[in-house]
N, C-alpha and C positions, 0 to 999 in steps of 0.2 A: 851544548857541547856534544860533540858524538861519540856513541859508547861504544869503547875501544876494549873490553872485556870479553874475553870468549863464550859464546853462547854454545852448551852442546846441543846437537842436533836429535842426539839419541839418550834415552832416560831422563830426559828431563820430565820434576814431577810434575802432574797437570790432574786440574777436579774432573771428573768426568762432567758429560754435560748431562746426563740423566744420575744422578745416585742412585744404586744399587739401595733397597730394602727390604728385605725379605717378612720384613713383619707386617709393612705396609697393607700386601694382598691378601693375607689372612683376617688382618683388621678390617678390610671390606667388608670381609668374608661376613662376619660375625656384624656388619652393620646391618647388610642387607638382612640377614637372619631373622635380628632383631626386631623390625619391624612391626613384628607381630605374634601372638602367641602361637598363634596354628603352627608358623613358620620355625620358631623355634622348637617346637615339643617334636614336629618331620624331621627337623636336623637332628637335635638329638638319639631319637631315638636310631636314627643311622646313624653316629658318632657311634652310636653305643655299640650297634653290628660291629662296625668296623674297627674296634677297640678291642673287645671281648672276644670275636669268632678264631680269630688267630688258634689252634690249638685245640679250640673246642669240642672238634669232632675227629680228633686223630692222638692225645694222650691218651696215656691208658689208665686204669684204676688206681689211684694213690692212695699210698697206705699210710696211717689206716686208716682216721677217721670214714675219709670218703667211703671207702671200700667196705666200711662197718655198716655205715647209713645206707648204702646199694643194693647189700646182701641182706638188710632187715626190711627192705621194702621188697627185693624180690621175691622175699618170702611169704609177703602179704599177697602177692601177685598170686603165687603160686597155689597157695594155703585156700585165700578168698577170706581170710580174717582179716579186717582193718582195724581191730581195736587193738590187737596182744602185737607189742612189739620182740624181738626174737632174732638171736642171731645165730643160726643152725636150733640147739637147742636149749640154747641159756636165754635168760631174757635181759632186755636191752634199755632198760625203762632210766635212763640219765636222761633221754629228750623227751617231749611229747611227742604226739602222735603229727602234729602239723607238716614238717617237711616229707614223711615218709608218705603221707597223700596227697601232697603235690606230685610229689616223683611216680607214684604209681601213675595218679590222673595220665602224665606221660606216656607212661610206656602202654599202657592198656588202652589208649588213643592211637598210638602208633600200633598198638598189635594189631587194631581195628581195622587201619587205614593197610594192612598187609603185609608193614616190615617185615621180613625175616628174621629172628633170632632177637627180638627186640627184649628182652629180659637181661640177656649180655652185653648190652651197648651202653657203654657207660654213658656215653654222651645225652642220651634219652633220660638219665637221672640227674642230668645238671640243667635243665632247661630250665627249673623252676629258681636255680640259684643264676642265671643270666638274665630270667624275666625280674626278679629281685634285682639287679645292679641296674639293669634299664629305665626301672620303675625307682630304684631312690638316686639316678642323675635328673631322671623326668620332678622328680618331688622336693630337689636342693634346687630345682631353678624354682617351682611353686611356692616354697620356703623364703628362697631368697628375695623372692619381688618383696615381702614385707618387711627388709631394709634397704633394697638396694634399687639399681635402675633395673629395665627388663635386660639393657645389653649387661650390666652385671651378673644379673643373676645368669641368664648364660655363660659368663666367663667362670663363673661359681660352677655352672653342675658342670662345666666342661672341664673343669681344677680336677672334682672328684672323680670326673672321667676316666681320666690319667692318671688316677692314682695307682701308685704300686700294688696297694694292702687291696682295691677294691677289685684290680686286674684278674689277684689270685682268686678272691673268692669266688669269682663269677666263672670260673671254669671248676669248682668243686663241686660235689654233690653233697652238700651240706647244709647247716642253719644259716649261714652269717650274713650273706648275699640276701634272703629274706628279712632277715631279723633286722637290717641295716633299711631297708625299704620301709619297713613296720615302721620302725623307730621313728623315721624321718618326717612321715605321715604322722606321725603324733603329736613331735614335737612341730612340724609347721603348721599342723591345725591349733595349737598352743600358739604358738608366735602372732597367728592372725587371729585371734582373742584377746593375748595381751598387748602386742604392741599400740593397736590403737587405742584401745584404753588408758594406756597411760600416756598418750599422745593427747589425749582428751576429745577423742573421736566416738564415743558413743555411738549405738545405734538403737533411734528406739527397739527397733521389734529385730533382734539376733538372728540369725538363722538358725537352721537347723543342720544345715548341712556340716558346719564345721565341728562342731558335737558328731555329729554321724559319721567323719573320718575318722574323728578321738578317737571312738569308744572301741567302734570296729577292729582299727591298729592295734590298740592295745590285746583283742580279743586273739587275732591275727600273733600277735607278740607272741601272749601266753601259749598259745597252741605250738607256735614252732618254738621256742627255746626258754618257756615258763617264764618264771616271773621277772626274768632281768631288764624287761623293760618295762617293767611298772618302776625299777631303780632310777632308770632316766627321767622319768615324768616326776615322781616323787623328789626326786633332791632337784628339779629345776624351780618347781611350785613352792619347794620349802626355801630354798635360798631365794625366791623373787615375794615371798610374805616375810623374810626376813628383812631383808631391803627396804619394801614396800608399808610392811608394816598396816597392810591391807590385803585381804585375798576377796575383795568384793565383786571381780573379774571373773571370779572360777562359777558362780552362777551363771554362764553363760554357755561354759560345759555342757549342762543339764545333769550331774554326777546321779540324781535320784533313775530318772531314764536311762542313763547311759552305763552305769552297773546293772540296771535289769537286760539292758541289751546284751554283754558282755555274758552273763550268765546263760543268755538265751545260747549264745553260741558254742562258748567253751563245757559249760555245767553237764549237758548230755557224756561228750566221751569220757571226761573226767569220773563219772559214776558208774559209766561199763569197765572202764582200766580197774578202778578199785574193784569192783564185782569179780573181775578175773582174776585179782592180781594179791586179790583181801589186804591191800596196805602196804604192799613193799613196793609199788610204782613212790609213792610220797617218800618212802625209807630210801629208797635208791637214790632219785632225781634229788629232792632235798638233801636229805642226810649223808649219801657217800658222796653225791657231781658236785652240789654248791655248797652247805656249809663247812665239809671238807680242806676246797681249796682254799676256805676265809685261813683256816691256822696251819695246812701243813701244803706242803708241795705234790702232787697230785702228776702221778705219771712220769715223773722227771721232769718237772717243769716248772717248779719252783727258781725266783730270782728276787733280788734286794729292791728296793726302789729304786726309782729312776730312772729301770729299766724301760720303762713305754717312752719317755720324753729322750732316748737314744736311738732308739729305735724309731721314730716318728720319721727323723731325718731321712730314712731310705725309703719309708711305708708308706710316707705320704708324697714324693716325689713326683712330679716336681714342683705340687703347689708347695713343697717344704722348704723353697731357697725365698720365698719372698715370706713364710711366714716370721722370720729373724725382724725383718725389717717393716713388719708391718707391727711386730710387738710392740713400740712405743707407742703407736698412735689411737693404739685399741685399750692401752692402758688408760690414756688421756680422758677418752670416751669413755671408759668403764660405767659413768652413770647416767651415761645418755638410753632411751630404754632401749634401743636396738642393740645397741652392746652389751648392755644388763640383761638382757633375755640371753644372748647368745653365749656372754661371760657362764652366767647361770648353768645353762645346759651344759658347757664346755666343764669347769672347772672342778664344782662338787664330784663328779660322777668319777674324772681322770685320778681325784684324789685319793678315790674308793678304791679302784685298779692297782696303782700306784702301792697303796696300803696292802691287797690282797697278793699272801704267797703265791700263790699258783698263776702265772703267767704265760698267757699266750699273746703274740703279736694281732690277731683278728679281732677280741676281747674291744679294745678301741674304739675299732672300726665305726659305729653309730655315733661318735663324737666328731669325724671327721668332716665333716658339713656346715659345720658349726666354725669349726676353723675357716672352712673356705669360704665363708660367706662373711666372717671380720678379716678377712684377708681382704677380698674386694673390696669392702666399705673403707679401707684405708685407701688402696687403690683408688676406688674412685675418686677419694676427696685430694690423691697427691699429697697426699702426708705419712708416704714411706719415707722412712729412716735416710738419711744420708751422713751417718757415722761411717766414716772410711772403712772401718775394719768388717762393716758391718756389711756395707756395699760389697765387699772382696766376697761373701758369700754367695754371691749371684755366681760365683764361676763351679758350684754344686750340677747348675743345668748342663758342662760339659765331662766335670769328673765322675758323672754317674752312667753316663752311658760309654764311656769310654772305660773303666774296670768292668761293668757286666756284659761287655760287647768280646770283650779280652778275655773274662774268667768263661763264660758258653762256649767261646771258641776253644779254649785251651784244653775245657773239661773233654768236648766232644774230641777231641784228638787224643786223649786221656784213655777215652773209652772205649772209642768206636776205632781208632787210629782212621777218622777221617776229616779234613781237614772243613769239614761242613760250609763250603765254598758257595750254597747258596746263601748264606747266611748274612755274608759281608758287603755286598751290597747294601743292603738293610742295617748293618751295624755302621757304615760309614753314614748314612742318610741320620741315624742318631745323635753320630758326633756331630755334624756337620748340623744339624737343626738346636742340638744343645749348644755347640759354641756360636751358632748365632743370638739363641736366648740369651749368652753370656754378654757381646761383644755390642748386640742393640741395647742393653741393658739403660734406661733414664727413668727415675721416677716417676718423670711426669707423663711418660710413656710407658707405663712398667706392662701395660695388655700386649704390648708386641711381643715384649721376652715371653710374658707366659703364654702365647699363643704357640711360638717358636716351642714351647719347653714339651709344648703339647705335645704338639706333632713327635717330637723326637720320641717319648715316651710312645707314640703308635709303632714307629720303627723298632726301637727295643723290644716292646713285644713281641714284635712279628719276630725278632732273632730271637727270641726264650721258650718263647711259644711256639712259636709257627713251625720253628726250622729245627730248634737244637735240641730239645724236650724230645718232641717226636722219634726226634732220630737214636736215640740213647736206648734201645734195646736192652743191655746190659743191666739199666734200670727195673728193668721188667719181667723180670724170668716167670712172673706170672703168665705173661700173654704166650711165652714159648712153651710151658706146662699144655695149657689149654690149647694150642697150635696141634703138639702134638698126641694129645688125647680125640682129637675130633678127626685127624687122617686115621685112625685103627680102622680094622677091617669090620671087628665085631660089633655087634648092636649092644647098647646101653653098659657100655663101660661104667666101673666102678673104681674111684682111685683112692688112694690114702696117700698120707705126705707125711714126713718124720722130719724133723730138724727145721722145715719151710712152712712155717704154720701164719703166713699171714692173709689176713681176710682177702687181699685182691684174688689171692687164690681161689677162696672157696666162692666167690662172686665168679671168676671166670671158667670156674669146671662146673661144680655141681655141688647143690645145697648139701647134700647127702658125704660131701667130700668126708673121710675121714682126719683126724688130724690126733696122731698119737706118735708114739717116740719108735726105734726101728725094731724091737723085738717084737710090739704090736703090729705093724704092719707086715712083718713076716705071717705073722699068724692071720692077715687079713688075706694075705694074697694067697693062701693055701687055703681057702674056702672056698675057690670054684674058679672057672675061669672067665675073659674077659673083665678081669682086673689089673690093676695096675699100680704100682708102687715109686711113689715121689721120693726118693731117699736122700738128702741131703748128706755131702760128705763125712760130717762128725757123727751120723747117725749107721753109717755103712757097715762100721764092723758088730755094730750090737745087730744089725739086721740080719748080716751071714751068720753068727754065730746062732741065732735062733732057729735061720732054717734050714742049718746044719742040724740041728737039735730034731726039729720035726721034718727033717728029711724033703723038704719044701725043694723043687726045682723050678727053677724060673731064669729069662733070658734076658739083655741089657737093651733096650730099644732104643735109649737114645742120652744123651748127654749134654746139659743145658748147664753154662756158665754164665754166671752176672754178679749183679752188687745187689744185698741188701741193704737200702738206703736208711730202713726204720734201727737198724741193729750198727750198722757203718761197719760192714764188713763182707769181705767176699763169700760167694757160697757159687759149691757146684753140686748139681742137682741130679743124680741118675734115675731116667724112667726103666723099672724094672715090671716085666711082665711076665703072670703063669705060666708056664710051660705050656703050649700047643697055642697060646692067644696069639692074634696077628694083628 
């Protein structure tokens, strides 16, 4: 019979004859990589360039920490002491001495190589926390070959890549970006000890090399942020002889050698610090930094439990939408030994955290490797979750760059009143890469969403980093301080700051900076000239009225508005100068 029903001409729907998939050419991507190890350590370590550099060499000093760690290396610089830590004139002894010699090693390379002003350049004291994030995505793929495939464990350090929590550290000048590379090297010289051992893979005659990573890491650990990472090693080993109910495996450590190694390296400065210091480096770093924060909250930082497993969700992003769904099948496995090593490192340590008042979101960070590497192992076996409510979770890879693409643009219109229009390009390539994460979303495919999730987490950074950070001025009224102390006319200005006492300051003017409330700096500025006066609004009328009092004349140079971000509140900042300075 002939069909007598109207056919339209136009909209009707039809397959394409190629399907569109965007996950498709990324999964090449990472086959071809695969291949090989050479192949993948060249990718990553460009992955990691191109991850990390966004921002790197165009923020300015963040307060505080960073800006604490900057100004107490600069001073070593300056000084030519590398054992006393110091920040102006107090001392600084909460960290060891480790990161503050990596950072120098920097800048005193670069002063070598000719920089200019290479003591002020923040960016030259973050280098060591960027070779730290390059070197522990380089050591979760190393890690991960002893559960997973090679193309896994690339998907693994490419998870950690992109993560949120590991993005920030590696543009700080700080411990964590190291500490997190240490740790990682520890515990994957641990994993390829234990796993095959209880795989029943012996090896007559051990090496040595993987003892040689141990020991090292840990010495490494100790040196930049003391003993928190003998915590991860010690509750992995304790909770896998509790299980185990054997620790016949840890003879292969070499623990007799491998603490005389450890001593070799750390024991030196540890006995010059005490020498200098007669006892209060131990009194500080122990007794006020860590067993402090065990009972009371530390800096305003205190929070209940539960607070890291809320926070996970944003920090670990975007390996965080599949780790919902990959929790059932890592339960399953818990006593298979790949999971039980990983369980092991993961759980004890998060508990500790969890337990300790004082929280900060970075604190984590060394556990996060561990998750991404039973993420993939479920992954690869396609025994993620397919609870509906649970699935509905994958659409995390679009709600997250779409609020921080919205809040960066909002803030910089906030602040700058500019509608920071290079930015949006870049914020639509995130939605647009996250709701494909979302929409390609199959278990049995789950590497395309997270290849997709990937990506998009590059483009958000380029909007946080690259574009909208930079541009926030207002944030920074340290860098306009320092702007306009180096246009004076006179040679070797001398400044004080009343109300604005935060360390990016005295990292970007001069060690020497003063920092006292405004009747003292009335009295500093009437001691001669080619000085200069930072007066903070709330601090202005105790300033006149003092140099009313001592008859002090001095003139207004210049006038800096912004936000203080560490206090959350506006400050205007008048530079005031001795009479006849220019």
């Amino acid at each position: 019979m002939a069909e007598t029903l109207y056919r339209p001409r136009f909209g009707a729907p039809r397959e394409p004859t190629n399907r569109v998939d965007p996950g498709r050419g990324l999964a090449r991507v990472i086959d071809v990589v695969a291949t090989s190890h050479a192949r993948a350590s060249i990718f990553l370590v460009l992955v990691g360039l191109l991850f990390f550099l966004p921002g790197f060499f165009n923020i300015p000093p963040i307060d505080r920490d960073e800006a604490r760690f900057a100004q107490a290396t600069k001073q070593m610089v300056e000084t030519g002491d590398f054992v006393d830590i110091r920040f102006q004139d107090e001392v600084r002894y909460k960290k060891p001495v480790g990161i503050y010699w990596l950072q120098a090693a920097a800048v005193e390379t670069a002063a070598k190589l000719g920089l200019p002003r290479a003591q002020v350049r923040i960016w030259l004291f973050r280098i060591p926390s960027l070779i730290g994030a390059i070197g522990a995505v380089l050591l979760t793929y190393w890690t991960a070959l002893a559960f997973v495939t090679r193309r896994g464990a690339l998907l693994a350090a490419l998870m950690l890549c992109g993560c949120v929590l590991v993005g920030v550290e590696a543009r700080l000048a700080k411990t964590d970006a190291v500490l997190l590379c240490a740790s990682v090297a520890v515990m994957g010289a641990l994993a390829r000890i234990y796993v095959p051992w209880q795989r029943g893979e012996d090896r007559p005659h051990p090496s040595w090399t993987l003892p040689a990573v141990f020991w090292t890491a840990i010495a490494v650990g100790l040196l930049v942020k003391g003993p928190l990472i003998l915590m991860f090693a010690a509750l992995t080993i304790a909770a896998l002889l509790i299980l185990d109910r054997t620790g016949a495996w840890l003879w292969q450590l070499r623990p007799l050698w491998g603490l005389m190694w450890v001593l070799v390296l750390v024991l030196p400065w540890f006995v010059l610090i005490v020498l200098k210091s007669g006892g209060s480096f131990f009194a500080d770093s122990l007794g006020s930094d860590m067993f402090n924060k065990l009972a009371s909250p530390q800096e305003s930082h205190g929070a209940p439990p539960g607070l890291y497993f809320v926070l996970f969700w944003l920090t670990f992003w975007p390996g965080s939408a599949l780790a919902g769904l990959a929790a059932p099948a890592v339960w399953r496995a818990r006593r298979e030994p790949g999971a039980q090593f990983l369980l092991a490192w993961l759980v004890p340590s998060w508990i500790v955290f969890e337990i300790v008042i004082t929280k900060l979101p970075h604190y984590v960070l060394p556990l996060y490797p561990a998750i991404a590497i039973l993420i993939i192992g479920a992954l690869e076996r396609r025994v993620l979750s397919r609870t509906p409510w649970v699935v509905r979770g994958a659409s995390w890879w679009f709600v997250v760059p779409v609020c921080i693409s919205v809040a960066m643009i909002v803030l910089s219109i906030a602040l700058t009143l500019q509608p920071a229009f290079l930015a949006w390009p870049f914020a639509a390539g995130a939605m647009i890469f996250g709701l494909f994460a979302w929409w390609l979303y199959d278990d049995n495919e789950a590497d395309r969403s997270l290849l997709n999730a990937v990506a998009a987490s590059w483009f958000l950074g380029v909007v946080v980093y690259g574009v909208v950070l930079p541009s926030l001025s207002p944030l920074f009224p340290s860098v306009e301080l320092a702007r306009a102390l180096r246009n004076v006319e006179c040679v070797g200005p001398k400044a004080v700051a009343a109300g604005f006492h935060e360390p990016s300051l005295v990292f970007m003017t001069s060690t020497s900076t003063l920092l006292t409330d405004g009747s003292g700096a009335a009295d500093f500025l009437g001691q001669g000239s080619c000085r200069f006066a930072l007066i903070e609004s709330r601090q202005e009328r105790a300033f006149a009225a003092r140099a009313e009092a001592i008859g002090l004349r001095y003139n207004v140079a210049t006038r800096i508005e912004g936000y203080n971000y560490s206090q959350g509140r506006q400050v205007s900042i008048a530079v005031f100068r001795s009479e006849g300075t220019q």
